[in-house]
C-alpha positions as semicolon CSV with decimal commas, in nm:
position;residue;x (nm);y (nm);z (nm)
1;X;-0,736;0,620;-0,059
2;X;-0,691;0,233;0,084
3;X;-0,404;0,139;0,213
4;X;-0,062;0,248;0,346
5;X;0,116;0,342;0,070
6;X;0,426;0,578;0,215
7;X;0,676;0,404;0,041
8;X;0,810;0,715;-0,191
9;X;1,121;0,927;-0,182
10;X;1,156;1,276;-0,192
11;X;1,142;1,536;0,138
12;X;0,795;1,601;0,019
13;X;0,642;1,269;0,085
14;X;0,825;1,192;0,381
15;X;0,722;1,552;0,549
16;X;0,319;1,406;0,460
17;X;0,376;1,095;0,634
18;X;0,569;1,153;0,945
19;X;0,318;1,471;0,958
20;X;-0,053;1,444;1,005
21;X;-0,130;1,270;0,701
22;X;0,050;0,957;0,926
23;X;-0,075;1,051;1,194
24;X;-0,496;1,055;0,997
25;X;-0,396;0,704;0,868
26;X;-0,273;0,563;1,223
27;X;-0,666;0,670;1,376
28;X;-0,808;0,555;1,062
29;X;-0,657;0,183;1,052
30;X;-0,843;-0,024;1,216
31;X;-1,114;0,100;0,973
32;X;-0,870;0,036;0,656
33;X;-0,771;-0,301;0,768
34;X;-1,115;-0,423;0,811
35;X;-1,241;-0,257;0,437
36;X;-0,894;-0,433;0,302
37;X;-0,901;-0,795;0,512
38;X;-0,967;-0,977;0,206
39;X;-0,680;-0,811;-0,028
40;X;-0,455;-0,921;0,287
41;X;-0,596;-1,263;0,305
42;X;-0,513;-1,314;-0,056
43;X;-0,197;-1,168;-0,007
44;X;-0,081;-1,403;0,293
45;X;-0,306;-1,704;0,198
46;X;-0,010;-1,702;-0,114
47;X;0,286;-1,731;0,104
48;X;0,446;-2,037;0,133
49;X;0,455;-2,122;0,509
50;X;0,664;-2,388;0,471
51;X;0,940;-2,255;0,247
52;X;0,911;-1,839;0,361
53;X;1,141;-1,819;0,654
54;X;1,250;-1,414;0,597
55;X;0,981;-1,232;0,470
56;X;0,978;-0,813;0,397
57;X;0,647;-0,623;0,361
58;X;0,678;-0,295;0,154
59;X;0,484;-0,025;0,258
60;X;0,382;-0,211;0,579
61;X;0,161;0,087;0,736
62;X;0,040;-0,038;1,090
63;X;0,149;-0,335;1,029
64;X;-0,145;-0,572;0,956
65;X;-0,054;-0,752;0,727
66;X;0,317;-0,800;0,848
67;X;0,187;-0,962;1,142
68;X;-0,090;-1,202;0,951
69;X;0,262;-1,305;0,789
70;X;0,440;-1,352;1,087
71;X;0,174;-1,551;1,213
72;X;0,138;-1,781;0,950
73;X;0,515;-1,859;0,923
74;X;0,568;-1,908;1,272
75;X;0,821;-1,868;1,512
76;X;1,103;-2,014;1,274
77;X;1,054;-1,737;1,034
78;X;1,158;-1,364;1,053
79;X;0,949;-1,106;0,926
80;X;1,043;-0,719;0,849
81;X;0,775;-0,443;0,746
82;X;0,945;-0,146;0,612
83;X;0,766;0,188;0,583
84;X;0,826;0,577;0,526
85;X;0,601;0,646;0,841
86;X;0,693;0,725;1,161
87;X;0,376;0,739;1,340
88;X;0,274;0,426;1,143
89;X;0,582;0,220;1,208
90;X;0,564;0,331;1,566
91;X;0,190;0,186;1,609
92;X;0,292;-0,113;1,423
93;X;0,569;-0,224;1,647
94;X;0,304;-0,113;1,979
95;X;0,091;-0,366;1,757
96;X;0,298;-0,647;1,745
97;X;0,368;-0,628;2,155
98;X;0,034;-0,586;2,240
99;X;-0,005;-0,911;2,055
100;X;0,273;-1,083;2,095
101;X;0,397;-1,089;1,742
102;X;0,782;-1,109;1,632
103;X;0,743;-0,923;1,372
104;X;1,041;-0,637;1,352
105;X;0,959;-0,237;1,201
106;X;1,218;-0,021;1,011
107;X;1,121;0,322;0,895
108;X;1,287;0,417;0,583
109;X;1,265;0,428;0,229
110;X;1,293;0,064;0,034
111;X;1,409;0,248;-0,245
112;X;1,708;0,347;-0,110
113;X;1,759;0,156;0,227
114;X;2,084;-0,024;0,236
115;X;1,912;-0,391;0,332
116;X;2,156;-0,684;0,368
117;X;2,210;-0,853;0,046
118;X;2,000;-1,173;-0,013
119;X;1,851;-1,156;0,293
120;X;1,456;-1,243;0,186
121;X;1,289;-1,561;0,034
122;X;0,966;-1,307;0,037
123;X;0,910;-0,973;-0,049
124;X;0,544;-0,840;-0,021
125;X;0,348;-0,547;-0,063
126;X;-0,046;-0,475;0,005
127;X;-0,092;-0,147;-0,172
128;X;0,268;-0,051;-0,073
129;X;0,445;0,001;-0,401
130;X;0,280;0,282;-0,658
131;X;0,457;0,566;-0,473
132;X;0,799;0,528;-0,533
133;X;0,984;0,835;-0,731
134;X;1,196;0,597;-0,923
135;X;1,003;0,255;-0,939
136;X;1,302;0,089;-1,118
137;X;1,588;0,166;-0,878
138;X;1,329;0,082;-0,618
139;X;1,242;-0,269;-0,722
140;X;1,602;-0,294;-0,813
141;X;1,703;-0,249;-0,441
142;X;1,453;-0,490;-0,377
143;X;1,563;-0,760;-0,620
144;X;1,919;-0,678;-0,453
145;X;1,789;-0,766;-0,095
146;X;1,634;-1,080;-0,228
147;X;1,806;-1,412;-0,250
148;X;1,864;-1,605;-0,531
149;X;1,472;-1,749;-0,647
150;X;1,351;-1,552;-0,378
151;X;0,939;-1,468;-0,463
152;X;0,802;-1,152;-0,511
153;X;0,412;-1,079;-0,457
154;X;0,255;-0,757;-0,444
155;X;-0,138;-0,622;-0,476
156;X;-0,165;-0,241;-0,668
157;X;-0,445;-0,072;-0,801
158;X;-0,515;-0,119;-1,108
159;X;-0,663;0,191;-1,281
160;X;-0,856;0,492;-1,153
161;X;-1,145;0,433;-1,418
162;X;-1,183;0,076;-1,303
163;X;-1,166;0,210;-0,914
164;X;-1,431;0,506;-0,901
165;X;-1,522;0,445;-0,522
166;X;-1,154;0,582;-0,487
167;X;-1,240;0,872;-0,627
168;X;-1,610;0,943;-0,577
169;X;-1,515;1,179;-0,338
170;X;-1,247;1,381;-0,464
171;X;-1,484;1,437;-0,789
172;X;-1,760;1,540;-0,614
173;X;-1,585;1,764;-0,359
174;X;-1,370;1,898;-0,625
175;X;-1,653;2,197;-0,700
176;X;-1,643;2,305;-0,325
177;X;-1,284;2,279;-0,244
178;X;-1,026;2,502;-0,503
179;X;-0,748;2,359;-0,330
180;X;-0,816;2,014;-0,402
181;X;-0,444;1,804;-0,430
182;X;-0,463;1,748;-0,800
183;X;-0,358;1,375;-0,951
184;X;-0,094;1,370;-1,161
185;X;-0,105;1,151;-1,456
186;X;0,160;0,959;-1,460
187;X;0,332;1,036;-1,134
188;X;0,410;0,831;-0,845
189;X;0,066;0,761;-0,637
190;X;-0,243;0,549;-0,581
191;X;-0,306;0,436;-0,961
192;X;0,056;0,415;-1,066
193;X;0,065;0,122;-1,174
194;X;-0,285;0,081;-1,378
195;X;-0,061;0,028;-1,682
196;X;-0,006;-0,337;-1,673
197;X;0,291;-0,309;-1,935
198;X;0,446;-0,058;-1,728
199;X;0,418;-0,255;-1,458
200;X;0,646;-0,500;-1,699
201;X;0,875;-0,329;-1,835
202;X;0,979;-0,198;-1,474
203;X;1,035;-0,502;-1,324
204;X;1,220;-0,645;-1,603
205;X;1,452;-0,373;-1,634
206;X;1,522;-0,380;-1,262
207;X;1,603;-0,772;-1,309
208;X;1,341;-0,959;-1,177
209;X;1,219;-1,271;-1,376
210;X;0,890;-1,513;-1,403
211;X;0,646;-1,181;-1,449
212;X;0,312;-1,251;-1,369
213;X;0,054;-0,978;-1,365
214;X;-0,316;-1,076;-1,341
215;X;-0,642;-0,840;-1,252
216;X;-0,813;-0,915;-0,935
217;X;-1,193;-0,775;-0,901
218;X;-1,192;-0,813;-0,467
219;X;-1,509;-0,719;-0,309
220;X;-1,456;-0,513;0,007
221;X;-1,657;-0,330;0,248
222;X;-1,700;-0,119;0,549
223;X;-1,957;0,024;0,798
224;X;-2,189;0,271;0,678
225;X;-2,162;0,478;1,021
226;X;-1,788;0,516;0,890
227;X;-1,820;0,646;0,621
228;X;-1,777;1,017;0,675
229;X;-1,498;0,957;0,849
230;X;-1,302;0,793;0,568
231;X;-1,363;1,010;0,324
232;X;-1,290;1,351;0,550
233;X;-0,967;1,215;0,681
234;X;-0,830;1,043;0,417
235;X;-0,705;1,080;0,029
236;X;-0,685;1,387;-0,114
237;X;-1,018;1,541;0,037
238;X;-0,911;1,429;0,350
239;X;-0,603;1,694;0,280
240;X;-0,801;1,945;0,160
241;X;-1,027;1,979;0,449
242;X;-0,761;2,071;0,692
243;X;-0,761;2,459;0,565
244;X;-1,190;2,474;0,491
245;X;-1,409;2,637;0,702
246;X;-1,685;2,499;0,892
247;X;-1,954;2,617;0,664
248;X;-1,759;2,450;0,386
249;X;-1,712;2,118;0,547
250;X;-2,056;2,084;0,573
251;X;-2,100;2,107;0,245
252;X;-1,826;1,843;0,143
253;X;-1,994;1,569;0,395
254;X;-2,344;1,687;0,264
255;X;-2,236;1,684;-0,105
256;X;-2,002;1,380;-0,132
257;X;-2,238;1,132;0,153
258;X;-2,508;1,184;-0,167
259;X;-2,212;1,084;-0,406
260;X;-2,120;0,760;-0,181
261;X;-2,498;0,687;-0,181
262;X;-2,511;0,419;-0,473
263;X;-2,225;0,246;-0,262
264;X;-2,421;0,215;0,046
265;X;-2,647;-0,065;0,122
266;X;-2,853;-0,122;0,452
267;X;-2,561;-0,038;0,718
268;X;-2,272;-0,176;0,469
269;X;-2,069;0,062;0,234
270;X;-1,973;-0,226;-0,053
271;X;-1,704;-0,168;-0,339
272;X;-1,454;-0,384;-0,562
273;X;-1,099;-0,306;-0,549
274;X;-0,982;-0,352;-0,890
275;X;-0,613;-0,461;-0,866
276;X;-0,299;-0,630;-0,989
277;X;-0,203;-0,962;-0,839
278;X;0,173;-0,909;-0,962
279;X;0,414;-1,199;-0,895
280;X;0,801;-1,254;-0,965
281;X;1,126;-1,390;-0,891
282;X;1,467;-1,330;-0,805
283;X;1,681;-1,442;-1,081
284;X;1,777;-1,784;-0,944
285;X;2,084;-2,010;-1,017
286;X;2,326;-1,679;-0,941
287;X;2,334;-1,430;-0,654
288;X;1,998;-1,197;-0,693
289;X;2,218;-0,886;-0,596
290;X;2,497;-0,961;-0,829
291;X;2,266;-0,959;-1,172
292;X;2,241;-0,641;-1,385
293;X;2,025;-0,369;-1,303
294;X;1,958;-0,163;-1,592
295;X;1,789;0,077;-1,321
C-alpha cells in the first residue's frame, strides 16, 4: 500500500486499475494524501520554481501532488500527470477544476506513451515508478521525453524489511485468507526498487546521468478511526477481501487491528516510510532523445 502506483504495462494491471482497485484508491485518497503529505512536500519543496517551466508526474494518481507542482511553478509553467488509471485520472482532472489548477491529465502508460520529444525540464514521481514491466525501456521513454539537462526526481520504497507497516497486514491476514495476492520477489510492484544498485544500473542503462540515490526515513501518519478502512480496501488484503465472507472479514479486521496495534498511538496511527530519494539528469550538451538507450 501508499501511493498511486498504476504506472505498469501489461492487460493485467491496467484491467486492476481502471477496475475497482481504481476505483478503492479514488475513495481512499484523501486519506493517502494526508498519510503521504510529507513525502510530497519533499518531493515539490525540490523543484526548482524558477527554472521548472514543463514538469511530468509519473504515476500521478488523483493528482496531489501534480497540482502542489503546478502551484508552486505558477501560471508560466505547464504541468502533466500521467497515470494508468482511469477513475484516478478522471478525479484528478475534477480536482484541478474544483480548484482552479492548470494542471493537464493523460491516462496511459509512460512506458510506452509516445510523449513529444524533449518536452520536460522535470520529470517526477511520488511512489509512481516500481510497477513498470520493463523499468529500462520505461525510464528510457522518459529520458527520451526529457530535454537536454532536464532533472529527474522520484521517491520509491525502499525495501519491504525496512517498511513492515506495509505489510503488517498482509502477514497477519495471510492465515485467514488462502487467496491472499502473493508478492513476487523480484517483480514489478511496491518494493521494486529496494535494491539500490538495481535502481543504478537501470537508469544508467536507459541513459540517464548524475545518479543520485539516497535513503529517506519520513515519518508519516494517519487517523486512528481510519485505520480499518485502509487496510480492508487497499494492498493486497484489500483485494482479497472482495471474495470473503462476512464471518471471515470479521476476523481479518479483528486479527490484523491487534497487528496495527504497536503502530497506534492515542488517536494517531504513526509509521516511517523508508524510501529512495533518487535524482538524475538528462544527458545534457546533446539532444536527451537522441543518446543511446541500451534499453
Amino acid at each position: 500500500m501508499g501511493d498511486k502506483q498504476a504506472t505498469s504495462s501489461g492487460g493485467e494491471q491496467a484491467a486492476l486499475w481502471n477496475g475497482p482497485s481504481g476505483q478503492a484508491w479514488v475513495a481512499q485518497q484523501a486519506l493517502l494524501d494526508q498519510m503521504l503529505q510529507r513525502l510530497e512536500a519533499l518531493l515539490v519543496g525540490a523543484v526548482d520554481a524558477g527554472t521548472a517551466q514543463r514538469v511530468l508526474d509519473v504515476g500521478c494518481g488523483a493528482g496531489a501532488t501534480t497540482l502542489a507542482l503546478a502551484r508552486r511553478i505558477g501560471a508560466g509553467g505547464h504541468c502533466v500527470g500521467i497515470d494508468i488509471s482511469g477513475p484516478l485520472v478522471d478525479a484528478a482532472r475534477s480536482r484541478a477544476q474544483r480548484q482552479g489548477v492548470p494542471a493537464a491529465f493523460v491516462q496511459a502508460d509512460a512506458q510506452t506513451h509516445s510523449f513529444a520529444p524533449g518536452s520536460f525540464d522535470t520529470i517526477v514521481s511520488r511512489l509512481g515508478v516500481m510497477f513498470f514491466t520493463d523499468p529500462v525501456a520505461a525510464f528510457a521513454n522518459l529520458r527520451r521525453a526529457a530535454k537536454a539537462g532536464a532533472a529527474l526526481r522520484c521517491i520509491a520504497w525502499r525495501s519491504a524489511a525496512e517498511n513492515p507497516f506495509m505489510t503488517t497486514a498482509e502477514r497477519a491476514a495471510a492465515p485467514l485468507l488462502p487467496n491472499l495476492p502473493p508478492r513476487q520477489p523480484g517483480a514489478p510492484g511496491q518494493f521494486a526498487f529496494g535494491d539500490r544498485q538495481f535502481v543504478r544500473t537501470m537508469l544508467e542503462d536507459s541513459g540517464w546521468t548524475a545518479i543520485d540515490i539516497t535513503p529517506i526515513d519520513v515519518p508519516c501518519a494517519l487517523p486512528a478511526h481510519a485505520l480499518e478502512d485502509y487496510f480492508t480496501s487497499l494492498g493486497p488484503v484489500g483485494l482479497a477481501l472482495r471474495d470473503a465472507d462476512a464471518g471471515t472479514r470479521a476476523r481479518v479486521v479483528e486479527v490484523v487491528g491487534n497487528a496495527f496495534r504497536p503502530y497506534v498511538h492515542g488517536q494517531t496511527v504513526h509509521l516511517t516510510a523508508a524510501c529512495w530519494m533518487i535524482t538524475a539528469r538528462a544527458p545534457a550538451g546533446s539532444k536527451a532523445e537522441e543518446t543511446g538507450c541500451h534499453g
